[in-house]
Every structure is written in structure tokens, then in C-alpha cells.
FISEVO-597902 format. One line per 4 residues: their letters; for each residue x, y, z of N, C-alpha, C. Coordinates in steps of 0.2 Angstrom, whole numbers, always signed. Layout:
N
A	X Y Z X Y Z X Y Z | ... .
***
This chain:
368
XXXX	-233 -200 -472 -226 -197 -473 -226 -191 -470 | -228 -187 -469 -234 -181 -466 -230 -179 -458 | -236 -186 -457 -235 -186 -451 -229 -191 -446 | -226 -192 -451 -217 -196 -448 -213 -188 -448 .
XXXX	-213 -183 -453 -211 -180 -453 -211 -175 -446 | -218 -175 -446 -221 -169 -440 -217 -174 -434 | -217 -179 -434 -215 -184 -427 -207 -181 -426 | -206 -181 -429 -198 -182 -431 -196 -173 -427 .
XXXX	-199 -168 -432 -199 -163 -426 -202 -160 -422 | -205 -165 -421 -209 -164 -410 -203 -164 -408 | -201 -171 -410 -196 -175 -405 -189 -171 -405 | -186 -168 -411 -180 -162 -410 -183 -157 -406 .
XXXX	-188 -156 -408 -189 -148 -403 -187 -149 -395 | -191 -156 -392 -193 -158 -386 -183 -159 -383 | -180 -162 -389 -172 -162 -387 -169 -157 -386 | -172 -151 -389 -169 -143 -388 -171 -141 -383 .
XXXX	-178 -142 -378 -180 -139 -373 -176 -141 -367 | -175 -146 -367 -172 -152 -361 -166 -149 -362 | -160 -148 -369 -154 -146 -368 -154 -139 -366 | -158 -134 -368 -158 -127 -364 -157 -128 -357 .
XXXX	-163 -132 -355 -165 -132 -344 -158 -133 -342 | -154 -141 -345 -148 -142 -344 -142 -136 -343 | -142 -133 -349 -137 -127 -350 -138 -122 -345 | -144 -120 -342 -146 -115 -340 -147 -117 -331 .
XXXX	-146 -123 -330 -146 -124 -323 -138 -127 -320 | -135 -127 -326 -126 -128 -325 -123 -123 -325 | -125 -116 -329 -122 -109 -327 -127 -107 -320 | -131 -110 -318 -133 -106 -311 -130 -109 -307 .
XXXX	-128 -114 -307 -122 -117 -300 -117 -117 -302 | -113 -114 -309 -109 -114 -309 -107 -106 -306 | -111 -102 -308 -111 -96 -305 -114 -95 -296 | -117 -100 -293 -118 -96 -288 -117 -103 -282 .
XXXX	-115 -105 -288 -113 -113 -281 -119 -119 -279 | -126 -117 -281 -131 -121 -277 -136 -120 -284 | -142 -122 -283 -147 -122 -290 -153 -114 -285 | -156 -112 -292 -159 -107 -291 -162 -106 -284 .
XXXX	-168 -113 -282 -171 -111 -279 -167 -111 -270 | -161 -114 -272 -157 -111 -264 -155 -106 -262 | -154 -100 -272 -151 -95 -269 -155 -89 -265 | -162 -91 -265 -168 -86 -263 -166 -87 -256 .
XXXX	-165 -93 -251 -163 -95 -246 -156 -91 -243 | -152 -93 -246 -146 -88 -246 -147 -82 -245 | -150 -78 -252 -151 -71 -252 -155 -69 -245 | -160 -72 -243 -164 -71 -240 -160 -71 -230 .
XXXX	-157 -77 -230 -149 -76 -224 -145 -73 -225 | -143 -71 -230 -138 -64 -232 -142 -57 -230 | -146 -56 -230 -151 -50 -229 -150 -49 -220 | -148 -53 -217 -150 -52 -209 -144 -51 -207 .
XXXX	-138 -45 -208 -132 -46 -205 -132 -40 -200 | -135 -38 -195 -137 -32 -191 -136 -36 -186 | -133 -36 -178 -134 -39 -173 -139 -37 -167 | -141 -38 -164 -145 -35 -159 -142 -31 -154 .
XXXX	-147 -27 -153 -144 -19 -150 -146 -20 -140 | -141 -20 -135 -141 -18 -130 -145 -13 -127 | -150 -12 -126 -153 -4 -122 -152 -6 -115 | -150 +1 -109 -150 +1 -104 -144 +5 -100 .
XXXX	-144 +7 -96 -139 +12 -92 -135 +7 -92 | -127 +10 -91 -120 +8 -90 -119 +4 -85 | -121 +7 -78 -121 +6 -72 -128 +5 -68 | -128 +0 -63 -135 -1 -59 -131 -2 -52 .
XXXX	-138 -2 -49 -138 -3 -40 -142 -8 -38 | -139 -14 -36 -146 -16 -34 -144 -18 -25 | -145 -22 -22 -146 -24 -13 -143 -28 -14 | -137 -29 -8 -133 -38 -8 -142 -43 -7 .
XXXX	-139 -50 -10 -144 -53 -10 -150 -55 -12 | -149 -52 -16 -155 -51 -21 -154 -56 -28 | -157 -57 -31 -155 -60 -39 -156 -55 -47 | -149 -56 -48 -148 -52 -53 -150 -53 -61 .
XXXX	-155 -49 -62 -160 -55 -69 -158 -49 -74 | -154 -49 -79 -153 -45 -84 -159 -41 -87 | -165 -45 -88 -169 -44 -93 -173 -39 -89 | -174 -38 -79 -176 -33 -79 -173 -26 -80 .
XXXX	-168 -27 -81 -164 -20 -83 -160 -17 -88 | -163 -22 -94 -161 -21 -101 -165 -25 -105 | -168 -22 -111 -168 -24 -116 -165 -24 -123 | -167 -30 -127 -166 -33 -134 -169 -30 -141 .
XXXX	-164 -27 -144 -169 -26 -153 -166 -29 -156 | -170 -31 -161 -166 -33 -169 -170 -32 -171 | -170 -30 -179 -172 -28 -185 -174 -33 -188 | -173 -41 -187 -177 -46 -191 -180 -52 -184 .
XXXX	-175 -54 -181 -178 -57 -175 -184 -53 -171 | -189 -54 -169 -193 -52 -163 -191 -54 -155 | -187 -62 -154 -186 -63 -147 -178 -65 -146 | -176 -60 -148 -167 -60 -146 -166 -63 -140 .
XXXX	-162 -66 -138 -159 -69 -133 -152 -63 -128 | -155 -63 -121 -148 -59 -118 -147 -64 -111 | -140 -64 -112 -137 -68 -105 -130 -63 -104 | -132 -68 -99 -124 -63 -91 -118 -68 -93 .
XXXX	-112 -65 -95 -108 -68 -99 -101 -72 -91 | -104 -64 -86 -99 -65 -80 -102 -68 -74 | -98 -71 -72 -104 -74 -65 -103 -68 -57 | -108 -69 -56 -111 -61 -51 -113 -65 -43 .
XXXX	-108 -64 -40 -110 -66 -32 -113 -59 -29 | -120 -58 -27 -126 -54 -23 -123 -53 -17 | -119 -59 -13 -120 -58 -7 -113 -53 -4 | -111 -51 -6 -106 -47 -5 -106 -39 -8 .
XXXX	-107 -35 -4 -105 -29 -8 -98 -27 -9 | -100 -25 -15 -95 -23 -20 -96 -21 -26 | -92 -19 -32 -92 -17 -38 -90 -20 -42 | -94 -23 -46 -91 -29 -51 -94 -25 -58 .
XXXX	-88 -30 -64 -90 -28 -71 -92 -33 -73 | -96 -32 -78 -101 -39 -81 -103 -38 -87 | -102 -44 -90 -102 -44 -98 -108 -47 -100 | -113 -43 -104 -121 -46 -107 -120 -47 -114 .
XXXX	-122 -51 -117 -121 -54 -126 -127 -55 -126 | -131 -51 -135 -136 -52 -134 -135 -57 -142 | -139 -60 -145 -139 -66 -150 -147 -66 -154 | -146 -65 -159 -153 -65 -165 -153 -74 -166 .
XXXX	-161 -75 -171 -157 -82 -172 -154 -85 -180 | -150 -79 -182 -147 -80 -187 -140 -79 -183 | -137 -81 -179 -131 -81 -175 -126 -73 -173 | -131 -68 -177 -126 -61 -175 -127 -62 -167 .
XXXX	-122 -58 -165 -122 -57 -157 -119 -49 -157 | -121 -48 -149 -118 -40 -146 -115 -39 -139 | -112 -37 -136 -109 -35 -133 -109 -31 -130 | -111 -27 -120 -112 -23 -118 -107 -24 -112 .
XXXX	-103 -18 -110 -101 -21 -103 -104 -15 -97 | -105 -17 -92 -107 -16 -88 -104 -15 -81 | -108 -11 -79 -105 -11 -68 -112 -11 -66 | -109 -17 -60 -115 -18 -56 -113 -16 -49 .
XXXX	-116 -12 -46 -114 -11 -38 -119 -11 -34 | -115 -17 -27 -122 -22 -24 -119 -17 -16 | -124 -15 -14 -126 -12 -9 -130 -14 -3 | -128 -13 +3 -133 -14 +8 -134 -8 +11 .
XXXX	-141 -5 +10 -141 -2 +16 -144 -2 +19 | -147 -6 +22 -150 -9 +28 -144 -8 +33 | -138 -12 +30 -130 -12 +38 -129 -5 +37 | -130 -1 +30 -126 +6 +30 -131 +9 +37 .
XXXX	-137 +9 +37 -143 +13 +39 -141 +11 +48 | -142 +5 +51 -140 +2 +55 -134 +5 +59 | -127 +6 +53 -120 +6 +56 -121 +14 +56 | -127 +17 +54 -125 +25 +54 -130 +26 +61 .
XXXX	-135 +24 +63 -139 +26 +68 -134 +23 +75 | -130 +18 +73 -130 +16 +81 -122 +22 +82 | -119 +25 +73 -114 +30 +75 -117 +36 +78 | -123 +37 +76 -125 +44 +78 -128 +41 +87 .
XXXX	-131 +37 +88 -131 +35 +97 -126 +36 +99 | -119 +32 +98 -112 +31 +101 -111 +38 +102 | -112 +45 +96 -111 +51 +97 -115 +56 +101 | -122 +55 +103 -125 +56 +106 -124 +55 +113 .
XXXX	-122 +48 +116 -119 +46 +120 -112 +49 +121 | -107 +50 +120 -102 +54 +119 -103 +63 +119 | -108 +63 +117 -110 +71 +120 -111 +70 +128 | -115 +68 +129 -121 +68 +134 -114 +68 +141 .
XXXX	-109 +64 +141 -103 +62 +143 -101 +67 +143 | -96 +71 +139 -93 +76 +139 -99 +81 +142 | -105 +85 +139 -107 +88 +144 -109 +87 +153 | -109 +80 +155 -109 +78 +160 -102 +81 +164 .
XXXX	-95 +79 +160 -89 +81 +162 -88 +89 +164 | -91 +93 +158 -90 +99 +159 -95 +103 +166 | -99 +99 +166 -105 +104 +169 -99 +101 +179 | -97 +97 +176 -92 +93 +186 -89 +97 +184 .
XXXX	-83 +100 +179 -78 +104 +179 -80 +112 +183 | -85 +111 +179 -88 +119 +182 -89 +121 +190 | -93 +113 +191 -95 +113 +198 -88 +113 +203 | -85 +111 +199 -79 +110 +204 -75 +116 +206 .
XXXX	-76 +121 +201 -73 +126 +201 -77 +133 +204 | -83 +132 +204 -87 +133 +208 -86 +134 +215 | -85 +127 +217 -83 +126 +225 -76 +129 +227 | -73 +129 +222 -65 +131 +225 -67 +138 +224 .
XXXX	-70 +141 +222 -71 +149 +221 -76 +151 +229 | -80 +145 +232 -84 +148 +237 -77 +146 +241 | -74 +141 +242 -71 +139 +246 -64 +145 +248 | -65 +149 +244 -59 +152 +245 -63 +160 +247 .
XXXX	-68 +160 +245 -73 +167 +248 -72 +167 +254 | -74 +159 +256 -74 +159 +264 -68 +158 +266 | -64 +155 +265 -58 +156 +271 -56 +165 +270 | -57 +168 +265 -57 +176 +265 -59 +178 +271 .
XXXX	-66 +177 +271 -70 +178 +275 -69 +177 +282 | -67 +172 +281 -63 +167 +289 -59 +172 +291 | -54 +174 +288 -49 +177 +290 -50 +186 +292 | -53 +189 +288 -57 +195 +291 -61 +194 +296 .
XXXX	-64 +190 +296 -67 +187 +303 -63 +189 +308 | -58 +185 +310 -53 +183 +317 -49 +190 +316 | -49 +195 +312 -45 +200 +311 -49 +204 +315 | -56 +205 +312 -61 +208 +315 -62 +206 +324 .
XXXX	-60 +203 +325 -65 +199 +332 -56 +202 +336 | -52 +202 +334 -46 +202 +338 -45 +209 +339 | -49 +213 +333 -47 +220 +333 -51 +223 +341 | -57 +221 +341 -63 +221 +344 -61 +220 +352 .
XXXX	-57 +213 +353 -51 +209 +360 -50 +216 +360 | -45 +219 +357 -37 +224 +358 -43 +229 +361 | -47 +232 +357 -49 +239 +359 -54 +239 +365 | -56 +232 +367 -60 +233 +376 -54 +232 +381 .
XXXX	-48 +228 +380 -42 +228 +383 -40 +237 +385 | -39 +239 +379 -37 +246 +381 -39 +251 +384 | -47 +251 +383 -50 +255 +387 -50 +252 +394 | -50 +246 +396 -50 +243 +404 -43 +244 +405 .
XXXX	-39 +244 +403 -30 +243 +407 -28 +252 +408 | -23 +251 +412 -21 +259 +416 -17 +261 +412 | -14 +266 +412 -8 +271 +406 -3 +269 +408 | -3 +264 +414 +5 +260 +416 +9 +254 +410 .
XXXX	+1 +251 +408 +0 +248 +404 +0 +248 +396 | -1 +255 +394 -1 +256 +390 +3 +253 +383 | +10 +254 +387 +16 +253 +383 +15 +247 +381 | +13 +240 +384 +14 +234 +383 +5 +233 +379 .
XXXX	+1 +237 +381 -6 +235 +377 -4 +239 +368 | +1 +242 +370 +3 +244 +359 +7 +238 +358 | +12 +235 +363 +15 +231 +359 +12 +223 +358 | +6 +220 +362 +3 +218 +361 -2 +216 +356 .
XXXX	-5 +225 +355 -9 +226 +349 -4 +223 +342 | +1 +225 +342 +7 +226 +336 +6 +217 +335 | +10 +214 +341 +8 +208 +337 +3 +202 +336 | -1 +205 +340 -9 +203 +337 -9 +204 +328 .
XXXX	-10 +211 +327 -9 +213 +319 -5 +210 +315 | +1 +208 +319 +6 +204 +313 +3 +197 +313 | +1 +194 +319 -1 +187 +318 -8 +188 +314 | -13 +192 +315 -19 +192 +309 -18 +194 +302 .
XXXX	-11 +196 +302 -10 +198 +295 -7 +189 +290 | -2 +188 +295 +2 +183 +294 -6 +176 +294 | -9 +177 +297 -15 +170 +295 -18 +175 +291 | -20 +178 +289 -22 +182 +281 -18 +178 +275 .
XXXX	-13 +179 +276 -6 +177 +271 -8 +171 +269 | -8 +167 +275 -8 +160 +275 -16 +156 +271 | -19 +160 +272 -26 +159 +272 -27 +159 +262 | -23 +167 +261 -24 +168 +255 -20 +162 +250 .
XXXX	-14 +158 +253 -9 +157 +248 -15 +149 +250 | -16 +146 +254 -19 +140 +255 -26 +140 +248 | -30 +144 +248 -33 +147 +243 -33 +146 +237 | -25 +148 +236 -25 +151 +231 -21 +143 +227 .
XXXX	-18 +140 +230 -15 +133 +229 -20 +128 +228 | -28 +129 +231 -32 +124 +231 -34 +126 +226 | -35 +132 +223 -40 +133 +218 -33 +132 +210 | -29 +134 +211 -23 +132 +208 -23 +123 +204 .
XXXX	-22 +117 +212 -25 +112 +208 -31 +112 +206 | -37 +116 +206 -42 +112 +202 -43 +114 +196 | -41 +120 +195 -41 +119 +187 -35 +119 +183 | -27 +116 +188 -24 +113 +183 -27 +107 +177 .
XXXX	-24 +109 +171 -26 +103 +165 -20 +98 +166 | -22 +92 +162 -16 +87 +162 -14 +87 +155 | -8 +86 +156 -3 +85 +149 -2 +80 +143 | -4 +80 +139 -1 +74 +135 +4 +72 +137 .
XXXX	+8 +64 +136 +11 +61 +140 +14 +58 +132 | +21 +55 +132 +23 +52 +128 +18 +46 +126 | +22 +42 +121 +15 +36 +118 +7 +38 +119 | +5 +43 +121 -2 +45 +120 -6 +49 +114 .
XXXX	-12 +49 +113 -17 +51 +110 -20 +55 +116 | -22 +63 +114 -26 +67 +114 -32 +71 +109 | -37 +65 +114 -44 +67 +108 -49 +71 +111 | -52 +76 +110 -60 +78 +115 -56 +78 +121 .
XXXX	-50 +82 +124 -49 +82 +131 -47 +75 +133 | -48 +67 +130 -45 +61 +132 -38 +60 +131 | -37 +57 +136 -30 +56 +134 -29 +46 +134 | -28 +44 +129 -27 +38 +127 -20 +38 +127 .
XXXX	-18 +28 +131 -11 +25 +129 -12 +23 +123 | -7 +21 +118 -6 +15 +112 +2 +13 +115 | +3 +9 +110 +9 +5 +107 +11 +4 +102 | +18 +6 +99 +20 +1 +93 +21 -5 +93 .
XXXX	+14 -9 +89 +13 -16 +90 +15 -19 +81 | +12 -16 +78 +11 -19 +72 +6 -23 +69 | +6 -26 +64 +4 -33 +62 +3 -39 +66 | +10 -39 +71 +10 -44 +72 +7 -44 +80 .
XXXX	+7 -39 +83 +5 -40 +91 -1 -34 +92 | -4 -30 +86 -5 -26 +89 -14 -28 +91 | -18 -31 +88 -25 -36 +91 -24 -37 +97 | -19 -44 +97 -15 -44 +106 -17 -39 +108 .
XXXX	-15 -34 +108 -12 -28 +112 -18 -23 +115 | -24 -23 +111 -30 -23 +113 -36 -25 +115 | -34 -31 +113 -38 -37 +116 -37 -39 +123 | -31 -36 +124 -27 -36 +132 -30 -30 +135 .
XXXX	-30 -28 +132 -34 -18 +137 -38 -15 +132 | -44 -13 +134 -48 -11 +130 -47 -2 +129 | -45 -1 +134 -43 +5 +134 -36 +8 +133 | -33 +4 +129 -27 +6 +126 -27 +6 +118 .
XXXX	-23 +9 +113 -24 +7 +108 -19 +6 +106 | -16 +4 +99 -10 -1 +96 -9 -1 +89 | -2 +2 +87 -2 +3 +78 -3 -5 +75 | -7 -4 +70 -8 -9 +65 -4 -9 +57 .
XXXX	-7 -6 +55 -6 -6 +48 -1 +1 +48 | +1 +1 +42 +5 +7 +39 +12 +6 +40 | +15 +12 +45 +22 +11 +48 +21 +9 +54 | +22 +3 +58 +21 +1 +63 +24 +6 +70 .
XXXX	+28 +12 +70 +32 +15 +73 +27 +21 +73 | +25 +25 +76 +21 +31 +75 +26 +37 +76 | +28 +40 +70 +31 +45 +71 +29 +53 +67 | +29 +58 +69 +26 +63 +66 +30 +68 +61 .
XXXX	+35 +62 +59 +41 +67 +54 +44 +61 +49 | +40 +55 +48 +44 +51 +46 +39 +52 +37 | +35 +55 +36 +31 +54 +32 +27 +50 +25 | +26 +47 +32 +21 +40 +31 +15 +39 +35 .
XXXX	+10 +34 +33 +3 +32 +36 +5 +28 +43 | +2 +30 +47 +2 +25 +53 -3 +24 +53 | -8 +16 +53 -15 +14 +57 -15 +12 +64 | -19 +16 +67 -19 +14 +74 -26 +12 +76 .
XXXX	-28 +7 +78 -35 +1 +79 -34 +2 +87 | -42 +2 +90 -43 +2 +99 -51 -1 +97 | -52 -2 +103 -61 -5 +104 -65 +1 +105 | -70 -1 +101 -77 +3 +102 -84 -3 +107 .
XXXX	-86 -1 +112 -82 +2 +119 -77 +0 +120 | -73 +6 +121 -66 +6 +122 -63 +15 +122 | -57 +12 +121 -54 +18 +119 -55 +21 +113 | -54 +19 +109 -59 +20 +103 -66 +23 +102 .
XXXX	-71 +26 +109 -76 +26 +107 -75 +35 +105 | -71 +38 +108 -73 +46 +108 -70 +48 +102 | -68 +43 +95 -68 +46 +90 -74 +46 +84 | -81 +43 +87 -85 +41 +85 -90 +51 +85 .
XXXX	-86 +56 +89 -87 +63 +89 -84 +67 +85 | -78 +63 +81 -74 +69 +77 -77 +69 +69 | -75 +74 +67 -78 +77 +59 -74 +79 +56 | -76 +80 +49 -69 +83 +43 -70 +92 +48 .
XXXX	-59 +91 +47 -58 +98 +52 -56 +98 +59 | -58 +93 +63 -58 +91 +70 -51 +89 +70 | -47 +92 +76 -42 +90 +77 -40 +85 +82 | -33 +82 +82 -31 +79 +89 -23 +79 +88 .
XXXX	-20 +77 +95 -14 +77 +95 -10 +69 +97 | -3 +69 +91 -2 +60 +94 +5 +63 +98 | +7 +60 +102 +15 +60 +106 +18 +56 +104 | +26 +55 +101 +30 +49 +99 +33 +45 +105 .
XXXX	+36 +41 +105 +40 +40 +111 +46 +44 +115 | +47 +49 +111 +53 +54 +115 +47 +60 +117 | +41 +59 +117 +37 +66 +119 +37 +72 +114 | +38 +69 +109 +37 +76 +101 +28 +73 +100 .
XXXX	+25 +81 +99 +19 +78 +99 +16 +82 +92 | +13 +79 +89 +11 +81 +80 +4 +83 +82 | +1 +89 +79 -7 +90 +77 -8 +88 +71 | -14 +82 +70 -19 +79 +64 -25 +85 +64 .
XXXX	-26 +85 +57 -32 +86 +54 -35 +82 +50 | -44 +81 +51 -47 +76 +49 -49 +80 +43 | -49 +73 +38 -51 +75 +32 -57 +72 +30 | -55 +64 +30 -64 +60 +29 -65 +58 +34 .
XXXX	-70 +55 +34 -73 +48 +39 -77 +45 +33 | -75 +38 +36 -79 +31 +31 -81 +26 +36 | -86 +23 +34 -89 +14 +35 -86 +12 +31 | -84 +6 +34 -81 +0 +30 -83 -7 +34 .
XXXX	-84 -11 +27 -84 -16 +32 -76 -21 +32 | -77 -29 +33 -72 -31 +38 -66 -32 +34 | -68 -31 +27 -64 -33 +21 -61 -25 +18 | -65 -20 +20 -60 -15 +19 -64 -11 +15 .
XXXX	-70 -13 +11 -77 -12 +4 -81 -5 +11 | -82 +1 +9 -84 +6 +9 -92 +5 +7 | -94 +5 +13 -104 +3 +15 -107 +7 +9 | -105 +13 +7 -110 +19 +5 -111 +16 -4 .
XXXX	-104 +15 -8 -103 +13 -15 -98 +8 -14 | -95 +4 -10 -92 -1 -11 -85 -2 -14 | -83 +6 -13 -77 +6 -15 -70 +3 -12 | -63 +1 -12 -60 -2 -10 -55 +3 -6 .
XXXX	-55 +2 +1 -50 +6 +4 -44 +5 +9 | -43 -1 +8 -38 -6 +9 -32 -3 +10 | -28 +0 +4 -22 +1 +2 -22 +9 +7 | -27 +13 +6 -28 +19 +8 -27 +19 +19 .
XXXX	-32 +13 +19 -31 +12 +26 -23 +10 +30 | -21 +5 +26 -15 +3 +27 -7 +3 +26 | -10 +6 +19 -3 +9 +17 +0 +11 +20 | +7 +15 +19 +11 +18 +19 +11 +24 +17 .
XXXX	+8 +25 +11 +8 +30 +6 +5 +36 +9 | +5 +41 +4 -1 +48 +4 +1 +55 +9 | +10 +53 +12 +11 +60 +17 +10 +59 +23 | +14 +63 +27 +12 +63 +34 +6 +62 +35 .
XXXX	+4 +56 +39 -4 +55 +41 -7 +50 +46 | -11 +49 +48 -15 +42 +53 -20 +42 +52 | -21 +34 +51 -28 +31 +50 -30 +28 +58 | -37 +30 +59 -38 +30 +66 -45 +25 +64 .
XXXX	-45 +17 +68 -51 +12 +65 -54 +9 +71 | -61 +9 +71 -64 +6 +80 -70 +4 +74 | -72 -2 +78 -79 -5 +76 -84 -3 +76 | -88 -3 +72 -98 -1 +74 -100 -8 +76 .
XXXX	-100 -12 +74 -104 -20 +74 -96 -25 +73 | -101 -30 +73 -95 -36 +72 -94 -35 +64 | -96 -33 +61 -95 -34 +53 -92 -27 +53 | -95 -21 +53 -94 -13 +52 -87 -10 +55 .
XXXX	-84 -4 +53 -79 +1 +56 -80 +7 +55 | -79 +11 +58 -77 +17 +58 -71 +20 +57 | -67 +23 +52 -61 +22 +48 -60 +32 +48 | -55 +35 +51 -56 +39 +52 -48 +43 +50 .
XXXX	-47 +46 +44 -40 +49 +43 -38 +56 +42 | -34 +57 +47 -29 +64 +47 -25 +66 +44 | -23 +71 +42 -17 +73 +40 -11 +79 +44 | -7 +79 +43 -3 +84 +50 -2 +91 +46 .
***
């Protein structure tokens, strides 16, 4: 009897254990959605809400042509990952200089991400280095010229200074030598004679005086043309003492135009009309060798003068000089100079363009 009775509440108790675990495993999903041992997992993915952190400078520089690897010029933290992942969001062409923006997203592996944006500027200086030493030869060369020129102008003026000492000299000469005639004439001739040996003296004198005259004014006309200078001329450019033709060509003829003479130049871009009151940008392009070489000597400051077609002639002042290459991308940062080159904008002014290389230019702007 005893033991029916003990049996009886084993078996209640054992019914009471079972219904608690039930109860107590129906309020934990009822309250948290899952059973106990999920919410650890849960809690424990709830705890990693931090994204990974971008380290590294704003902007870099790297060489056209090279391969651009994120990871050597940045890295990844997280607070719970150890090997965060970083990729290049935009895609990046090396071979061309330029300045591009480029988006890096860096990713944990509980799926936070991050965001960095970036400037990348691709450079060469190799063509910079190249396009500047053959600018400073072509400059060198262009001295060497102009001193050349000066040291003939000098010479020349030299000679017309000897050449004028001597017909001086010339003429003093036959003055002297005539004087010299008349005075053994007079001692040999009689006092009958005398009357006619004055008036032959007399015009002896006049004619030495009168070849003096002439001697002097021949002299003075030769030495006159050589150091006459020459004038700017309508549709010309004076640079360094040259004087260059152009054309209003344009767009549409102005290649032509110099492709046809090397030593002419021809408006391109801006106002295709070059005028020095309209205020506006005129671009005017010529070949290097060509006409175009003697601006390869001008600096910020350096002046020159253009002539319109009625003969009104304007003074520029240089402000910058730039390399560019064929696209218009400035060699040194790869800025864009496009609009500046060719515009219209920005004030009475001229942009004056001649090649270093088949790729390179020399881009040179004035203001009046």
C-alpha cells in the first residue's frame, strides 16, 4: 500500500517537472521569438553593429600606367572582424592623365560596410620631364639666335659707322689735295693771272664743299637705312623683334591654314576674328618649328603686340604658361584647360598654342 502510494507521487511530481520546462520554454519564444539557446547567437550578432573604418589620405598620386591596388594605400579596422575586406567601387583607367573620384567600401563579415571617397591623380612625369627639357633646348636655341641676330645688327652698324668715317675722310682728302693744286698753281702763275687764279680757287672751294655735302648726306642715308626698324604690319604678330603673319581661319580652316605655311599662324578657337576691343579670347595655333617657335622664350610678364586687319595694334601681357597635352589635361596635375583655352570668356585676351611633341603643347595666355 506504501509503496503504490510513493509510486503515485513520483509520478505527479515527474508530471509537474515536464509542465514547468513546457511553460517556461513557451514564454521564452514567446517573448524573444526563438528558444533560449538561439538568443545567445542573436545577442551575440546584435553586439557587432560598428562598420569598418577607412584609414588613409583623401588624395594620392600615382604614374599613368601603373595598377592601382587599394590596399597599398589604405587600410581596414574593425572592432570584431580581424580581415575586413576593401574594394574599388569605381573603375579607374591608369593610362591616361587625369583626376578621377573613386569610391572604396570597406565590409566586416557580419555585413556592416563603409564608405570613403577619394581623388586619384594619374600623372606622368616622365612626358612632363621630356616636354620641359626639349622646352628649355627649343629656348636655348632661340637665345643662341637672337644673340646671333644682335651681335649682325651690331656688326652692321659698325660698318655703316666705319663707312661713313671714311667717305669723311674721302672728302677731306680731295679738299686737302685740291687745296694743295690751287696753292703751287699761285705761286707759278703771273699777277696777270692772278684775277682768274682767285676765281678758280673759288670754285674749286665750292665744288669741295658741295662733294663734302654730298658725301655727308650719302652717309648719312646709308647709315639711316641700317638701323631703320620694321613696323608691325596689319594681320601680324610681334614677338622677340619677329614679326609673324596669321589669319582669321577658325575652326573650320585654321589647321589648313598652317599646315599650308609653317610660318604663318591662324585663329582657332575663342573669337575666330582677332580683335583687340571686342572683349573676348582669341586662340591662335602655328607650328613649332615654325612660327610658333619664338614663343617658346616668353614668361609671366613678357609682352607682345597683335595688329587687327584695319592696322589697330593691342599690347598682351603674359600671365601663365602651361603644358598640355592633346586633350587639353595640364602635364604638371592634370587639370582641365579646355574651356579656358578656347573659350570666349575671361576679358580681353589671347591664347597663343604651338607643340612640344606630337602628344605635348605649349599653351601660353595674355591679357591686354
Amino acid at each position: 500500500m506504501i509503496k503504490k502510494i510513493w509510486h503515485k507521487c513520483k509520478m505527479k511530481w515527474i508530471i509537474i517537472f515536464l509542465c514547468t520546462l513546457v511553460t517556461f520554454s513557451g514564454f521564452d519564444f514567446y517573448t524573444s521569438g526563438s528558444t533560449y539557446s538561439s538568443n545567445a547567437v542573436v545577442a551575440q550578432t546584435l553586439s557587432d553593429l560598428s562598420a569598418p573604418k577607412i584609414l588613409g589620405d583623401i588624395a594620392i598620386t600615382i604614374e599613368r600606367g601603373t595598377e592601382f591596388k587599394a590596399t597599398d594605400h589604405f587600410t581596414v579596422t574593425d572592432d570584431q572582424d580581424e580581415k575586413p575586406t576593401l574594394e574599388v567601387q569605381t573603375p579607374l583607367d591608369t593610362n591616361k592623365v587625369a583626376v578621377m573620384p573613386v569610391l572604396l567600401i570597406a565590409k566586416d563579415e557580419t555585413g556592416n560596410t563603409s564608405t570613403k571617397q577619394i581623388t586619384v591623380i594619374i600623372i606622368d612625369s616622365k612626358a612632363e620631364a621630356e616636354a620641359e627639357a626639349k622646352a628649355k633646348a627649343q629656348a636655348e636655341k632661340e637665345r643662341i639666335e637672337k644673340e646671333k641676330l644682335e651681335k649682325e645688327r651690331i656688326e652692321k652698324e659698325k660698318a655703316a659707322e666705319a663707312e661713313k668715317k671714311e667717305a669723311e675722310a674721302k672728302a677731306q682728302a680731295e679738299v686737302a689735295a685740291q687745296d694743295k693744286k690751287d696753292n703751287t698753281e699761285t705761286k707759278n702763275s703771273s699777277a696777270n693771272s692772278n684775277a682768274n687764279h682767285n676765281t678758280k680757287q673759288e670754285n674749286t672751294s665750292n665744288n669741295s664743299q658741295d662733294n663734302a655735302t654730298q658725301a655727308d648726306s650719302s652717309t648719312e642715308n646709308t647709315t639711316t637705312a641700317a638701323v631703320a626698324a620694321p613696323t608691325i604690319q596689319p594681320m601680324q604678330l610681334e614677338i622677340n623683334g619677329q614679326f609673324i603673319n596669321y589669319q582669321n581661319a577658325g575652326q573650320a580652316s585654321g589647321q589648313a591654314v598652317i599646315d599650308a605655311d609653317h610660318n604663318r599662324a591662324a585663329t582657332w578657337g575663342g573669337a575666330p576674328v582677332q580683335s583687340g576691343d571686342d572683349g573676348l579670347n582669341t586662340h591662335i595655333i602655328a607650328h613649332n618649328p615654325g612660327a610658333f617657335s619664338v614663343i617658346f622664350n616668353l614668361g609671366i610678364g613678357s609682352q607682345f603686340k597683335i595688329s587687327d586687319a584695319a592696322g589697330k595694334v593691342t599690347t598682351y601681357t603674359v600671365n601663365e604658361v602651361a603644358q598640355v597635352d592633346d586633350e587639353a589635361y595640364r602635364l604638371s596635375d592634370g587639370a582641365d584647360y579646355w574651356d579656358k583655352m578656347i573659350g570666349t570668356g575671361g576679358g580681353e585676351r589671347v591664347t597663343l598654342q604651338a607643340c612640344i611633341n606630337d602628344v605635348h603643347n605649349l599653351v601660353v595666355f595674355a591679357y591686354k
